[in-house]
C-alpha positions in Angstrom: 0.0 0.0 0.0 1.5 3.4 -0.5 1.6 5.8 2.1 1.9 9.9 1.4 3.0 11.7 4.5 1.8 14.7 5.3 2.8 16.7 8.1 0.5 19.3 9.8 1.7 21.9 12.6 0.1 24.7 14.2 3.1 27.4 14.5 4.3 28.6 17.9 3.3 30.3 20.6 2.5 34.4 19.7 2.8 37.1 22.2 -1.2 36.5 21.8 -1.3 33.2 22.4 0.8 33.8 25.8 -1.8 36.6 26.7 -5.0 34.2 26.3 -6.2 36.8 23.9 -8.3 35.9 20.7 -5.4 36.3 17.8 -7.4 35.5 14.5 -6.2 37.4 11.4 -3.6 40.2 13.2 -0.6 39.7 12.8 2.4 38.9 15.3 5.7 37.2 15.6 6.4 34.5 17.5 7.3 34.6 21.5 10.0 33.5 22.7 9.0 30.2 24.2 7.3 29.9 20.5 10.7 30.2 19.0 11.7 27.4 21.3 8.8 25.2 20.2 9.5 26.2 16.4 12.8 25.2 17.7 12.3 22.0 19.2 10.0 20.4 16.6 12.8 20.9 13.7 15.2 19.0 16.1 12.5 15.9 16.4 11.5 16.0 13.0 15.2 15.9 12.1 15.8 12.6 14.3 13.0 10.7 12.8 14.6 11.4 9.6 11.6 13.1 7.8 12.9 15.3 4.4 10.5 18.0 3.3 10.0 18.3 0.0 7.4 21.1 -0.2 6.0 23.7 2.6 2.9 25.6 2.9 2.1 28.0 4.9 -0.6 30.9 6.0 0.4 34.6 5.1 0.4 35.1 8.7 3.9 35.9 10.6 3.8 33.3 12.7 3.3 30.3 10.4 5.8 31.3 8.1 8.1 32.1 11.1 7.4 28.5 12.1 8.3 27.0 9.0 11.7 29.0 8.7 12.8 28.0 12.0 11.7 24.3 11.6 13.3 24.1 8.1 16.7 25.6 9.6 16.8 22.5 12.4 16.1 20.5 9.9 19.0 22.0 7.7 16.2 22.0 5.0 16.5 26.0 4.0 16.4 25.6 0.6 13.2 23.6 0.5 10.0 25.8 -1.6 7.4 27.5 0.3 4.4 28.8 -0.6 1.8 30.9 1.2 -1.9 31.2 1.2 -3.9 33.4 3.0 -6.8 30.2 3.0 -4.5 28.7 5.5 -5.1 31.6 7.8 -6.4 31.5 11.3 -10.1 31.4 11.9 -11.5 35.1 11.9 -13.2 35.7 15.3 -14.7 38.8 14.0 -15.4 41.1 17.2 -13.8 38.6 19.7 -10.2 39.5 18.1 -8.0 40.8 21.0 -9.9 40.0 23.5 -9.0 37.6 26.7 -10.5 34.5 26.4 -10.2 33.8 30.4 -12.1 36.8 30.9 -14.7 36.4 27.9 -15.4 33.0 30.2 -16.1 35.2 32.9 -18.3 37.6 31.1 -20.3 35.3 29.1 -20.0 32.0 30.8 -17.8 28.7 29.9 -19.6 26.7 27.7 -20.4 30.3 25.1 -16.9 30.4 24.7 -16.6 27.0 24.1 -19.5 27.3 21.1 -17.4 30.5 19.9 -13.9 28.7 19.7 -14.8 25.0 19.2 -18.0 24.9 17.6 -18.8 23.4 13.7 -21.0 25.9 12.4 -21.3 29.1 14.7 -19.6 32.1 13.8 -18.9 34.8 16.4 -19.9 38.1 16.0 -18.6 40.0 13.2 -15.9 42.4 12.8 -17.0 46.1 12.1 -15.2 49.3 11.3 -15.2 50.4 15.0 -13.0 47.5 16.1 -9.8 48.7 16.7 -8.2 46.1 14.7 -10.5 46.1 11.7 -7.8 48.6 10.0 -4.9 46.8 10.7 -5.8 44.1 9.1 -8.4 45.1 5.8 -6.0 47.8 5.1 -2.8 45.3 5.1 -1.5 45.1 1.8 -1.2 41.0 1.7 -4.8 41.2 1.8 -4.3 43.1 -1.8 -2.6 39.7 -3.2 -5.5 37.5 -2.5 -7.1 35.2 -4.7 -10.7 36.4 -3.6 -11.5 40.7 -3.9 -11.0 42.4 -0.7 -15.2 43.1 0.2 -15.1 39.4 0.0 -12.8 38.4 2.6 -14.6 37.2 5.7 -15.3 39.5 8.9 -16.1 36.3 11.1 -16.2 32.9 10.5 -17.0 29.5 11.9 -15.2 26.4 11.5 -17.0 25.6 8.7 -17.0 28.5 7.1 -12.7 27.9 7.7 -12.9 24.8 5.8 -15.1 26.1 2.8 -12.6 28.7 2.3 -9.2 26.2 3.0 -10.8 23.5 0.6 -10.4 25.0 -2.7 -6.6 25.3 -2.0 -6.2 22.1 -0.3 -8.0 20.2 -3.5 -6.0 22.5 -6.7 -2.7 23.1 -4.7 -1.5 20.5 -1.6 -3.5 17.6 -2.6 -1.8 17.1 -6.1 1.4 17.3 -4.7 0.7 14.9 -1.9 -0.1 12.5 -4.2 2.7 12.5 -6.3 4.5 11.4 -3.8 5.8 14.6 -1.6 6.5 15.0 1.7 4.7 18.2 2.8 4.8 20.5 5.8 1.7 22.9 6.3 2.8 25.5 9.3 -0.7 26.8 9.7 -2.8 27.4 12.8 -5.1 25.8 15.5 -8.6 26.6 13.5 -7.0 26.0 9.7 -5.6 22.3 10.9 -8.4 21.0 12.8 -10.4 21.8 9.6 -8.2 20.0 7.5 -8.2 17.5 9.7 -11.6 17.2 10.1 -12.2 16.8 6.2 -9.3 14.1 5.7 -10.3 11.9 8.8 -14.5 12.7 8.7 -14.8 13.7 12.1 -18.1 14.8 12.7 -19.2 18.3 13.5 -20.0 17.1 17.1 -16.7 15.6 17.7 -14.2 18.1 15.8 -15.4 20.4 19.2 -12.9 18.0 21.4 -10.3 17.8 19.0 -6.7 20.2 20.4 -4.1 21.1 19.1 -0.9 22.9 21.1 1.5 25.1 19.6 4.9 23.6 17.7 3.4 20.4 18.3 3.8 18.4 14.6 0.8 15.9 13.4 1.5 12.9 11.3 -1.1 12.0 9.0 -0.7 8.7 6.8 -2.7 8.4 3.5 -3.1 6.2 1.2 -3.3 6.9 -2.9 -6.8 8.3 -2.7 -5.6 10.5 0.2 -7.9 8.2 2.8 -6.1 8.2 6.2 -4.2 4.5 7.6 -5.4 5.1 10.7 -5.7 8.3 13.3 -3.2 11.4 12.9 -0.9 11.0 15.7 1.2 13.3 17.8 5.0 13.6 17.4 6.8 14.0 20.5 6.8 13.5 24.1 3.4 12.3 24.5 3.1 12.9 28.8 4.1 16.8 27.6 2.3 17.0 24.8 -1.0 16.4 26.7 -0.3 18.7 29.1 -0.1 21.4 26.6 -3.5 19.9 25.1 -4.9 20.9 28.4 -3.3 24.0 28.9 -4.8 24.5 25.4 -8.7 23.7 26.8 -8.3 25.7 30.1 -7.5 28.7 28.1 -11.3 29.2 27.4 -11.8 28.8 31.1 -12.4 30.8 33.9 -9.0 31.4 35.9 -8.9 31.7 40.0 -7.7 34.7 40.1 -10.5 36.3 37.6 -13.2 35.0 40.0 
């Protein structure tokens, strides 16, 4: 049976990410515990001998920082990338910037929950008032986009992630995958589970429970029709790597020292 492999990774830790804020579509570098992580992964993937014949990324600093730092442990420089703006982050519309902990607070646990983990709910929309709306609609990478720039979302849900991502995926990664390349896609928490979601058919119910940390890589096997052998699995130290799953779930939680 042939196997393609693909590798998917949500980039480092952001300055946002270490704040519990909502980062979406504004843009940031990595911190420096995210370099670290960025760091890290290129050393493991490096000692399980993996060679990278193409990369993908978002158009978002912190993926493509990701992938830089990964290929340069994995002494892979040289190896193409290409960025997409369909592998971005979710867009959390009004939510961007915002603490999460605190939102939890606010508007209780389980909303929260619905607004990051949910299939098919959107939060509420970005507007020209947000303080962040200009930062990014007036960003120039935004100008380079395959889709007009009154088209691009101003919220979105999960699914709503995945009808935009697909289009790519199917014309651009898929091909390649199947002709035999090893492939990186440095994306983000929201863009991956998507993907995942439509490779493995995870249902709408149970994507909600799916988590992904930061710099943490995920192996997916497929076979010629791109069908997964088996469940995507987790490369690294799995007693760490869980405990950064939770971290990841208590983020959307209220935090002692909020009550």
């Amino acid at each position: 049976m042939t196997k393609h492999k693909l590798i998917l990774l949500r980039h480092g830790e952001g300055a946002w990410n270490k704040e519990n804020r909502f980062c979406s579509w504004v843009d940031q570098k990595l911190s420096s515990n995210g370099i670290q992580e960025a760091r890290n992964c290129g050393k493991h993937l490096k000692v399980l001998g993996i060679e990278f014949d193409l990369v993908f990324t978002s158009i978002l600093s912190r993926s493509i920082q990701t992938a830089w730092l990964v290929l340069e442990e994995m002494g892979q420089e040289w190896v193409p990338t290409e960025s997409s703006w369909r592998l971005n982050e979710r867009h959390y519309g009004a939510l961007i910037g915002l603490n999460r902990a605190e939102m939890a607070l606010n508007h209780g646990e389980e909303q929260v929950k619905i607004w990051r983990r949910s299939y098919d709910v959107a939060p509420p929309p970005i507007t020209e008032l947000h303080p962040y709306y200009n930062e990014i609609y007036r960003d120039r990478r935004y100008k380079c986009c395959d889709v007009s720039q009154d088209k691009l979302p101003k919220a979105e849900s999960l699914k709503e992630v995945l009808d935009r991502l697909l289009p790519y995926w199917n014309d651009r990664i898929a091909p390649e995958v199947k002709n035999g390349k090893t492939i990186l896609i440095s994306a983000h928490g929201n863009s991956t589970r998507a993907l995942l979601k439509h490779l493995e058919g995870i249902s709408d119910e149970d994507i909600a429970n799916v988590t992904l940390p930061t710099g943490v890589p995920v192996l997916l096997e497929l076979d010629e029709n791109l069908c997964p052998i088996g469940r995507h699995q987790f490369l690294g130290d799995q007693e760490a790597i869980q405990a950064a799953i939770k971290k990841v779930e208590d983020q959307g939680k209220v935090q002692p020292a909020a009550k």
